[in-house]
N, CA, C and O atoms as CSV, one atom per row, in Angstrom:
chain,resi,resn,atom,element,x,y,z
A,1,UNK,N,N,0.837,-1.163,0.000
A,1,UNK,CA,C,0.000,0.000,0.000
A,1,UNK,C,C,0.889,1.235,0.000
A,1,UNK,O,O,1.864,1.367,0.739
A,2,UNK,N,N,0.466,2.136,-0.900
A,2,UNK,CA,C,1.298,3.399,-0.586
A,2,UNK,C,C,1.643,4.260,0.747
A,2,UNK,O,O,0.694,4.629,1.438
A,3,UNK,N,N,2.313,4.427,0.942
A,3,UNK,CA,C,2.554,5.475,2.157
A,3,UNK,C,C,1.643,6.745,1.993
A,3,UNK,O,O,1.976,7.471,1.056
A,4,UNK,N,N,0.592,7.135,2.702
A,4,UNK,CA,C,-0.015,8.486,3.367
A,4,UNK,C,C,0.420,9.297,4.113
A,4,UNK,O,O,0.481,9.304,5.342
A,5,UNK,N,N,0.954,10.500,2.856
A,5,UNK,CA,C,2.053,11.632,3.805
A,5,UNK,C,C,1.218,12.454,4.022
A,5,UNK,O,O,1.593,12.966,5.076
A,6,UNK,N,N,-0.007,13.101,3.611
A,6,UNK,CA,C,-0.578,14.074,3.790
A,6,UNK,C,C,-2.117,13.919,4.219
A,6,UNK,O,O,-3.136,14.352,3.683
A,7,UNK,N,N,-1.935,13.190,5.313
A,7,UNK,CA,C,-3.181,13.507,5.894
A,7,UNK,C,C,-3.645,14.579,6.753
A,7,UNK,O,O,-2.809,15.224,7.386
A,8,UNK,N,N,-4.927,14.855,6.853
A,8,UNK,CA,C,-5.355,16.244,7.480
A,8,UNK,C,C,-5.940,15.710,8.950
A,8,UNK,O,O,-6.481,14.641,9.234
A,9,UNK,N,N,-5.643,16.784,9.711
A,9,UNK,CA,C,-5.877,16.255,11.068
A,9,UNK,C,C,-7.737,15.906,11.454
A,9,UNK,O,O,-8.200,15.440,12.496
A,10,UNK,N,N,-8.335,16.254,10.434
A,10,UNK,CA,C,-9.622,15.373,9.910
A,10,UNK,C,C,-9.834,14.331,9.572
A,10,UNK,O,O,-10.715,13.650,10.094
A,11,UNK,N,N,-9.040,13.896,8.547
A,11,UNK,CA,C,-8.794,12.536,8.115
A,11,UNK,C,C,-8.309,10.931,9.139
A,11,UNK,O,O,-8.521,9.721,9.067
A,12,UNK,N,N,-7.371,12.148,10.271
A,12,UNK,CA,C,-6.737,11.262,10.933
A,12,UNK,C,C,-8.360,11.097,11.993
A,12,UNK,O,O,-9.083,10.119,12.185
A,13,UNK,N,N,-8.413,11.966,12.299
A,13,UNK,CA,C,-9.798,11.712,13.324
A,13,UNK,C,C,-10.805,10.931,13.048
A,13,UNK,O,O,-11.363,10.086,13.749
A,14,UNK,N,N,-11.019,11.308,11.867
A,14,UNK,CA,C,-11.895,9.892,10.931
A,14,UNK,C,C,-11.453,8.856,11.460
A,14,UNK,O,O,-11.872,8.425,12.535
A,15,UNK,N,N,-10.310,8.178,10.593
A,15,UNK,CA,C,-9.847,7.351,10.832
A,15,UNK,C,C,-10.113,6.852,12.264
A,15,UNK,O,O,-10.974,5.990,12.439
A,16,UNK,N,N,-9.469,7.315,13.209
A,16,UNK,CA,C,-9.431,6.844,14.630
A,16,UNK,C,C,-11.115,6.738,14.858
A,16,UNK,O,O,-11.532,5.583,14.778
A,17,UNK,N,N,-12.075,7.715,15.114
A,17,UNK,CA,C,-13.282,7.026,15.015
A,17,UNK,C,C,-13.933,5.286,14.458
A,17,UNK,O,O,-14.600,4.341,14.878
A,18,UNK,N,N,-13.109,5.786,13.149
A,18,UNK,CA,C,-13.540,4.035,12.321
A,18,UNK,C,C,-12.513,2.887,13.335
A,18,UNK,O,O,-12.624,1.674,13.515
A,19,UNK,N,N,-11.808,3.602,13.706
A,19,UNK,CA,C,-11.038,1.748,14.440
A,19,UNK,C,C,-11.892,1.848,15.793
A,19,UNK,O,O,-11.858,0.767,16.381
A,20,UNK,N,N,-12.685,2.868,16.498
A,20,UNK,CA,C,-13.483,2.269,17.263
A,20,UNK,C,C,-14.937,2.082,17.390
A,20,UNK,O,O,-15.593,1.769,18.385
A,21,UNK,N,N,-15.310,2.336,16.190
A,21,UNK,CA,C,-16.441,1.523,15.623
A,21,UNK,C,C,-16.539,0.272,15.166
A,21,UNK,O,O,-17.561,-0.414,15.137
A,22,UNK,N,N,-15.147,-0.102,14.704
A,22,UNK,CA,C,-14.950,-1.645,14.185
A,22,UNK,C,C,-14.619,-2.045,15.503
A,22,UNK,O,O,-15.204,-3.110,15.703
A,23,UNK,N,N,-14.034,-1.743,16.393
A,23,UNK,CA,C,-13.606,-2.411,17.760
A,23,UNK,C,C,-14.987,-2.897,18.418
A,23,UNK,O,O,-15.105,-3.945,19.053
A,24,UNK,N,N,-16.109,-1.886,18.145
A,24,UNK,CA,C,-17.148,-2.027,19.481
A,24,UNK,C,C,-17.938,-3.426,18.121
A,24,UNK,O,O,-18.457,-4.436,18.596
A,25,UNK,N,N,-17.901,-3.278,16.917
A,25,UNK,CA,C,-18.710,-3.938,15.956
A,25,UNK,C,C,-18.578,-5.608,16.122
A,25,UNK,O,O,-19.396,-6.528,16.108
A,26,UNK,N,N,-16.722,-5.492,16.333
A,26,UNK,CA,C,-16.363,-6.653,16.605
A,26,UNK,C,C,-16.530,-6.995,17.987
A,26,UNK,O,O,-16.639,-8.215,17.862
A,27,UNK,N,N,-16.608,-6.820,18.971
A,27,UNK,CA,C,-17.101,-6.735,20.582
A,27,UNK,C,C,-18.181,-7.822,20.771
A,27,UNK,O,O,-18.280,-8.935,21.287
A,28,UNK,N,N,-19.309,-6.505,19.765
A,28,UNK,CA,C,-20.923,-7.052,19.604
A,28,UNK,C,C,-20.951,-8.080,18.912
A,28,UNK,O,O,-21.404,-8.976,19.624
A,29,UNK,N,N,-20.557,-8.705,17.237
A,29,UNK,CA,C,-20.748,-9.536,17.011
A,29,UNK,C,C,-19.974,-11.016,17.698
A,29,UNK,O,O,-20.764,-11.944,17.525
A,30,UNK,N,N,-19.079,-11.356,18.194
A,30,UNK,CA,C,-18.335,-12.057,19.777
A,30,UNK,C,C,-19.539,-12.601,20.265
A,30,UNK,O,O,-19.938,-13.747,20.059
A,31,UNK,N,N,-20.146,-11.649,20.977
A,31,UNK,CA,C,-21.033,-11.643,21.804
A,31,UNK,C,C,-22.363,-12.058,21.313
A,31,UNK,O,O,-23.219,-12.533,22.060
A,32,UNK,N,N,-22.483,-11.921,20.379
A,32,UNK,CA,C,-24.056,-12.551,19.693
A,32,UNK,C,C,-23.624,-13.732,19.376
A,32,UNK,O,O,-24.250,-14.728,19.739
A,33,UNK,N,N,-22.413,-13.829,18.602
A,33,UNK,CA,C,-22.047,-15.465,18.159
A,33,UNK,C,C,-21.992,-16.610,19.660
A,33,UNK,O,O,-22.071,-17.837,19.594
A,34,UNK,N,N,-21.876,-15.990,20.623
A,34,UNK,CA,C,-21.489,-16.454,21.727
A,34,UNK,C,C,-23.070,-16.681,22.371
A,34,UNK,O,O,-23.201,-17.619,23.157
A,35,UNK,N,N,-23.874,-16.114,22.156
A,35,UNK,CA,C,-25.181,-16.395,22.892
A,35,UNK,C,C,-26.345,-16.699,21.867
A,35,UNK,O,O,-27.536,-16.437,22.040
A,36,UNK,N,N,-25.773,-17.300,20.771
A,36,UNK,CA,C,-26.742,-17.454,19.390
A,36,UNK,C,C,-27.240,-19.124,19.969
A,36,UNK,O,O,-26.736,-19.768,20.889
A,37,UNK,N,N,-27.738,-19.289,19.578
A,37,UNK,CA,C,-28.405,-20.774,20.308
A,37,UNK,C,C,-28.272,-21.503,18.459
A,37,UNK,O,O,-27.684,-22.584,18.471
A,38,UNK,N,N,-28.635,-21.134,17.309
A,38,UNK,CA,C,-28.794,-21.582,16.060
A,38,UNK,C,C,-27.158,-21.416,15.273
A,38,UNK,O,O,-26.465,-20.449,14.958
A,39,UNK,N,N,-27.032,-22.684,15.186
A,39,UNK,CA,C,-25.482,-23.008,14.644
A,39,UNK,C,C,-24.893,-21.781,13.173
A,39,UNK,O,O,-23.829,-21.216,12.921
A,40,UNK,N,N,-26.099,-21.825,12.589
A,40,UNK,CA,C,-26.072,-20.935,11.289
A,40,UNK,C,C,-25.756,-19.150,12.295
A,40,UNK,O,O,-24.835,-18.360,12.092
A,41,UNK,N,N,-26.540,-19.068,13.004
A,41,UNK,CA,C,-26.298,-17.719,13.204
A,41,UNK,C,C,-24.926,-17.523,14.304
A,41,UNK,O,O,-24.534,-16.425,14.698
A,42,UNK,N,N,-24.502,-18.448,14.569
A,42,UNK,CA,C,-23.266,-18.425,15.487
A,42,UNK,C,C,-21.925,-18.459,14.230
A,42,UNK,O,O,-20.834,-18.004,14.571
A,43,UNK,N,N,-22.060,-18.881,13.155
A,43,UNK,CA,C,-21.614,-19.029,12.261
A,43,UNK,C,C,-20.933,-17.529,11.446
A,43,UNK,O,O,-19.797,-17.145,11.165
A,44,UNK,N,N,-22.365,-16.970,11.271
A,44,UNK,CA,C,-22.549,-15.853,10.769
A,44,UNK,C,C,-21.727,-14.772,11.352
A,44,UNK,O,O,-20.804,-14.104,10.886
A,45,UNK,N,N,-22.416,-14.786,12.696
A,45,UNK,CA,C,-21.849,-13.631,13.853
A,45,UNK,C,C,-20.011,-13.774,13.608
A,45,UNK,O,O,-19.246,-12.835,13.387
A,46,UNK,N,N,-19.774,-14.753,13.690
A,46,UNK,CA,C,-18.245,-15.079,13.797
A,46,UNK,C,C,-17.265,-14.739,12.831
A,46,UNK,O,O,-16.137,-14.255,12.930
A,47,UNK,N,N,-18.326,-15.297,11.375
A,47,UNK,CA,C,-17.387,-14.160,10.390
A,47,UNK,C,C,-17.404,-12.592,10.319
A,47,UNK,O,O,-16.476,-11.818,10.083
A,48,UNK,N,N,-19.259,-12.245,10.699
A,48,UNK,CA,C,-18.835,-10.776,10.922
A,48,UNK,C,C,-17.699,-10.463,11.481
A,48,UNK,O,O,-16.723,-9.907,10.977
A,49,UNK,N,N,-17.893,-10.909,12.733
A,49,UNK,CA,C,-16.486,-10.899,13.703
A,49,UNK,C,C,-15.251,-10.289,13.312
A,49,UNK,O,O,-14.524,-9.323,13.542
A,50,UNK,N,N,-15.371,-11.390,12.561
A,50,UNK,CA,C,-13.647,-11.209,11.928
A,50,UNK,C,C,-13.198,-10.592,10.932
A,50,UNK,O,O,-12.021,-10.297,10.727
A,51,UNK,N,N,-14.427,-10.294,10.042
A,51,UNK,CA,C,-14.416,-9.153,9.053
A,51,UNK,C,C,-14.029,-7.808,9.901
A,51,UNK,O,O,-12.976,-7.186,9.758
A,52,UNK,N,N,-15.024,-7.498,10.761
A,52,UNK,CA,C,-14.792,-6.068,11.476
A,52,UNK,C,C,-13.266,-6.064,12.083
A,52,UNK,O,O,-12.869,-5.010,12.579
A,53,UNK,N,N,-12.411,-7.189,12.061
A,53,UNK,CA,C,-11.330,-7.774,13.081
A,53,UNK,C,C,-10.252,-7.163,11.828
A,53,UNK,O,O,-9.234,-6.482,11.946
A,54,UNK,N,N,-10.864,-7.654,10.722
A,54,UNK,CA,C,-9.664,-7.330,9.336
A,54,UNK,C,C,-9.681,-5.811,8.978
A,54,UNK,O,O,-8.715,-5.145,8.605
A,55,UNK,N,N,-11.038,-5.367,9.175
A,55,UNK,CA,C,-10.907,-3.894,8.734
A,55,UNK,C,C,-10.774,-3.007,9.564
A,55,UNK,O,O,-10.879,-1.824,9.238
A,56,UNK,N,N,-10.501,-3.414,10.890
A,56,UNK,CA,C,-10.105,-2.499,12.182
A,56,UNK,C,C,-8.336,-2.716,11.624
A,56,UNK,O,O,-7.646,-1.723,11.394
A,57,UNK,N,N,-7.877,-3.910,11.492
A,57,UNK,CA,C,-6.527,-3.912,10.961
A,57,UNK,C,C,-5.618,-3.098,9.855
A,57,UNK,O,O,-4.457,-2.696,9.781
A,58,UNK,N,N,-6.685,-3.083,9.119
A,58,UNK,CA,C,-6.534,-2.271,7.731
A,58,UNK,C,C,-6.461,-0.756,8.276
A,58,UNK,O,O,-5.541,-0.102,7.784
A,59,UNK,N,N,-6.984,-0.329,8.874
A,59,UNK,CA,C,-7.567,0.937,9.455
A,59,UNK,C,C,-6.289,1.094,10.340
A,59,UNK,O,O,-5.630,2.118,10.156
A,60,UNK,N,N,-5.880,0.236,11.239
A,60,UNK,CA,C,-4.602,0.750,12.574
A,60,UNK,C,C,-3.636,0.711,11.614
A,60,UNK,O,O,-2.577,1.247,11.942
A,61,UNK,N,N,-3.704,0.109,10.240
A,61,UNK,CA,C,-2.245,0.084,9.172
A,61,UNK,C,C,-2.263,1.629,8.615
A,61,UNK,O,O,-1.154,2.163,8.632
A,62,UNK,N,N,-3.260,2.367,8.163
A,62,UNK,CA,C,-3.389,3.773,7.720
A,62,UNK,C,C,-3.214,4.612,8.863
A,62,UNK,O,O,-2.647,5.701,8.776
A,63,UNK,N,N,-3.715,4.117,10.020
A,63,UNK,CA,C,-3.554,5.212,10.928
A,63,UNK,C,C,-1.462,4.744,11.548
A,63,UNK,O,O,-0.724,5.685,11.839
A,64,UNK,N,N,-1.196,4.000,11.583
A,64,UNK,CA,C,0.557,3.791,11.466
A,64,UNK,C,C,1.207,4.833,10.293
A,64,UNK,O,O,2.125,5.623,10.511
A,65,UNK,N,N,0.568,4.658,9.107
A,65,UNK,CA,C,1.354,5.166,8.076
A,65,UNK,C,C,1.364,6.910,8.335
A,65,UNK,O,O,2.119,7.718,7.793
A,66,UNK,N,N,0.445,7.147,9.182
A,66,UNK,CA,C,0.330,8.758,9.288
A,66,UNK,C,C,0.838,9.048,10.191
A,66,UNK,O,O,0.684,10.185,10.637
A,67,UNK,N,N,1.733,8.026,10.879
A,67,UNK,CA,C,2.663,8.401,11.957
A,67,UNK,C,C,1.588,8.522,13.721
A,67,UNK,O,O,1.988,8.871,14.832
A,68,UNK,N,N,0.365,8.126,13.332
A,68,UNK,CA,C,-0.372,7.893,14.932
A,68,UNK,C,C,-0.582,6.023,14.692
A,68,UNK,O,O,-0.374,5.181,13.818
A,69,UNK,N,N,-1.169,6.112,16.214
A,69,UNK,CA,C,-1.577,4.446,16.729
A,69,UNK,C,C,-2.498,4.207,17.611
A,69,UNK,O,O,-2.137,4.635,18.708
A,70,UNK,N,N,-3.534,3.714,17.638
A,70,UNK,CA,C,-4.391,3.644,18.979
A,70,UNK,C,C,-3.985,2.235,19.562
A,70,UNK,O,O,-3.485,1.483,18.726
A,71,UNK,N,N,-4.095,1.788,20.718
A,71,UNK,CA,C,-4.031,0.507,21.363
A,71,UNK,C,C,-5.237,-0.154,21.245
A,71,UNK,O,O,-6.296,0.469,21.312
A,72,UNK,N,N,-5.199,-1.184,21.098
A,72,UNK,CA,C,-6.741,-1.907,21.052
A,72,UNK,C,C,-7.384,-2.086,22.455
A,72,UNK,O,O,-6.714,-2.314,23.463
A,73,UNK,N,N,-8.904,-1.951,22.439
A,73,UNK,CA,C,-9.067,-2.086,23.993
A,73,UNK,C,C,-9.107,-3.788,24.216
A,73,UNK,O,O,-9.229,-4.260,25.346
Protein backbone atom coordinates (compact mmCIF):
# COMPACT_ATOMS: atom_id res chain seq x y z
CA UNK A 1 0.00 0.00 0.00
CA UNK A 2 1.30 3.40 -0.59
CA UNK A 3 2.55 5.48 2.16
CA UNK A 4 -0.01 8.49 3.37
CA UNK A 5 2.05 11.63 3.80
CA UNK A 6 -0.58 14.07 3.79
CA UNK A 7 -3.18 13.51 5.89
CA UNK A 8 -5.36 16.24 7.48
CA UNK A 9 -5.88 16.26 11.07
CA UNK A 10 -9.62 15.37 9.91
CA UNK A 11 -8.79 12.54 8.12
CA UNK A 12 -6.74 11.26 10.93
CA UNK A 13 -9.80 11.71 13.32
CA UNK A 14 -11.90 9.89 10.93
CA UNK A 15 -9.85 7.35 10.83
CA UNK A 16 -9.43 6.84 14.63
CA UNK A 17 -13.28 7.03 15.02
CA UNK A 18 -13.54 4.04 12.32
CA UNK A 19 -11.04 1.75 14.44
CA UNK A 20 -13.48 2.27 17.26
CA UNK A 21 -16.44 1.52 15.62
CA UNK A 22 -14.95 -1.64 14.19
CA UNK A 23 -13.61 -2.41 17.76
CA UNK A 24 -17.15 -2.03 19.48
CA UNK A 25 -18.71 -3.94 15.96
CA UNK A 26 -16.36 -6.65 16.61
CA UNK A 27 -17.10 -6.74 20.58
CA UNK A 28 -20.92 -7.05 19.60
CA UNK A 29 -20.75 -9.54 17.01
CA UNK A 30 -18.34 -12.06 19.78
CA UNK A 31 -21.03 -11.64 21.80
CA UNK A 32 -24.06 -12.55 19.69
CA UNK A 33 -22.05 -15.47 18.16
CA UNK A 34 -21.49 -16.45 21.73
CA UNK A 35 -25.18 -16.40 22.89
CA UNK A 36 -26.74 -17.45 19.39
CA UNK A 37 -28.41 -20.77 20.31
CA UNK A 38 -28.79 -21.58 16.06
CA UNK A 39 -25.48 -23.01 14.64
CA UNK A 40 -26.07 -20.94 11.29
CA UNK A 41 -26.30 -17.72 13.20
CA UNK A 42 -23.27 -18.43 15.49
CA UNK A 43 -21.61 -19.03 12.26
CA UNK A 44 -22.55 -15.85 10.77
CA UNK A 45 -21.85 -13.63 13.85
CA UNK A 46 -18.24 -15.08 13.80
CA UNK A 47 -17.39 -14.16 10.39
CA UNK A 48 -18.83 -10.78 10.92
CA UNK A 49 -16.49 -10.90 13.70
CA UNK A 50 -13.65 -11.21 11.93
CA UNK A 51 -14.42 -9.15 9.05
CA UNK A 52 -14.79 -6.07 11.48
CA UNK A 53 -11.33 -7.77 13.08
CA UNK A 54 -9.66 -7.33 9.34
CA UNK A 55 -10.91 -3.89 8.73
CA UNK A 56 -10.11 -2.50 12.18
CA UNK A 57 -6.53 -3.91 10.96
CA UNK A 58 -6.53 -2.27 7.73
CA UNK A 59 -7.57 0.94 9.45
CA UNK A 60 -4.60 0.75 12.57
CA UNK A 61 -2.24 0.08 9.17
CA UNK A 62 -3.39 3.77 7.72
CA UNK A 63 -3.55 5.21 10.93
CA UNK A 64 0.56 3.79 11.47
CA UNK A 65 1.35 5.17 8.08
CA UNK A 66 0.33 8.76 9.29
CA UNK A 67 2.66 8.40 11.96
CA UNK A 68 -0.37 7.89 14.93
CA UNK A 69 -1.58 4.45 16.73
CA UNK A 70 -4.39 3.64 18.98
CA UNK A 71 -4.03 0.51 21.36
CA UNK A 72 -6.74 -1.91 21.05
CA UNK A 73 -9.07 -2.09 23.99
Amino acid sequence: MAPVTMATEREKLHLIDQVSAEQLKQKKYALYAAEAEDEDLQALFSRLAQSSGQHEEKLQELLRETGLAIQPH
